[in-house]
C-alpha positions in Angstrom: 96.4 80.3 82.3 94.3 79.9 85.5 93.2 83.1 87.1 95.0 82.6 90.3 98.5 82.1 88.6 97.3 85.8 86.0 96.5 87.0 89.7 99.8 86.9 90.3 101.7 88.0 87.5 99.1 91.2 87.0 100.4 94.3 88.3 98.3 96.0 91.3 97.9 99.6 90.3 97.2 101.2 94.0 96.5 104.9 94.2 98.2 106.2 97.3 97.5 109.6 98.9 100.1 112.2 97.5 102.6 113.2 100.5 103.5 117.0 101.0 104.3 118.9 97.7 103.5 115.9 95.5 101.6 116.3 92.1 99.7 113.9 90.9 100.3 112.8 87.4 97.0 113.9 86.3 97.3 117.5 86.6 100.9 117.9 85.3 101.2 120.4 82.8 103.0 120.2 80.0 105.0 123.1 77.5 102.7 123.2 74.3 105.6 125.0 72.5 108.0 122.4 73.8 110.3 121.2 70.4 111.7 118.2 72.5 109.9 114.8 72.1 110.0 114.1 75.4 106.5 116.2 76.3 105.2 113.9 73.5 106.1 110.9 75.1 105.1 112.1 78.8 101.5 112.9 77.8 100.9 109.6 76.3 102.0 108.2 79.4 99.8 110.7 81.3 96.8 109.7 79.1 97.2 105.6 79.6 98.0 106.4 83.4 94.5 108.5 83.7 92.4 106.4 81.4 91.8 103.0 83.2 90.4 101.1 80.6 93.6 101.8 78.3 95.9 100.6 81.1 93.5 97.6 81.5 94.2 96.6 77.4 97.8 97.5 77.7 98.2 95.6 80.6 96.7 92.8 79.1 98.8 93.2 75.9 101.7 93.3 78.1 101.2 89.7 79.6 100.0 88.3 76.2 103.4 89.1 74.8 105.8 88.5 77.6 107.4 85.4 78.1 105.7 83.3 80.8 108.6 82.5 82.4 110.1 85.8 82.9 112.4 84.3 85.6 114.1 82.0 83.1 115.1 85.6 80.8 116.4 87.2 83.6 118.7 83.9 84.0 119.8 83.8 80.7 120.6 87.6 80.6 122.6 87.7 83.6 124.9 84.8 82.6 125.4 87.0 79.0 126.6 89.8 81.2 
């Protein structure tokens, strides 16, 4: 794959400035004594949102194992449906 044609299909992470009453997703706490999963789930995605060079090796991981031609699955899903 050339890099301008990964240029394209990478996704631009851009950090914007927060608007009024916004958190950022950094400094979102989370119940310790939660029994739900869901806390679980939300601070792994905290931790690969605030830890760059994660989301750089997911990322990449990502594109490894998607199709290349994402276009052509979207096609052949919506004629299933």
């Amino acid at each position: 794959m050339t890099q301008t044609s990964r240029e394209k299909l990478m996704r631009i992470v851009e950090t914007s400035q927060l608007h009024l009453g916004q958190v950022d997703m950094s400094e979102i706490k989370f119940n310790p004594r939660s029994r739900d999963d869901i806390p679980e789930v939300l601070k792994g995605l905290q931790y690969i949102y605030i830890t760059e060079n994660i989301q750089e090796r997911i990322f990449a991981l990502l594109e490894f194992s998607l199709p290349k031609d994402i276009n052509q699955v979207i096609r052949s899903i919506s004629r299933v449906l």
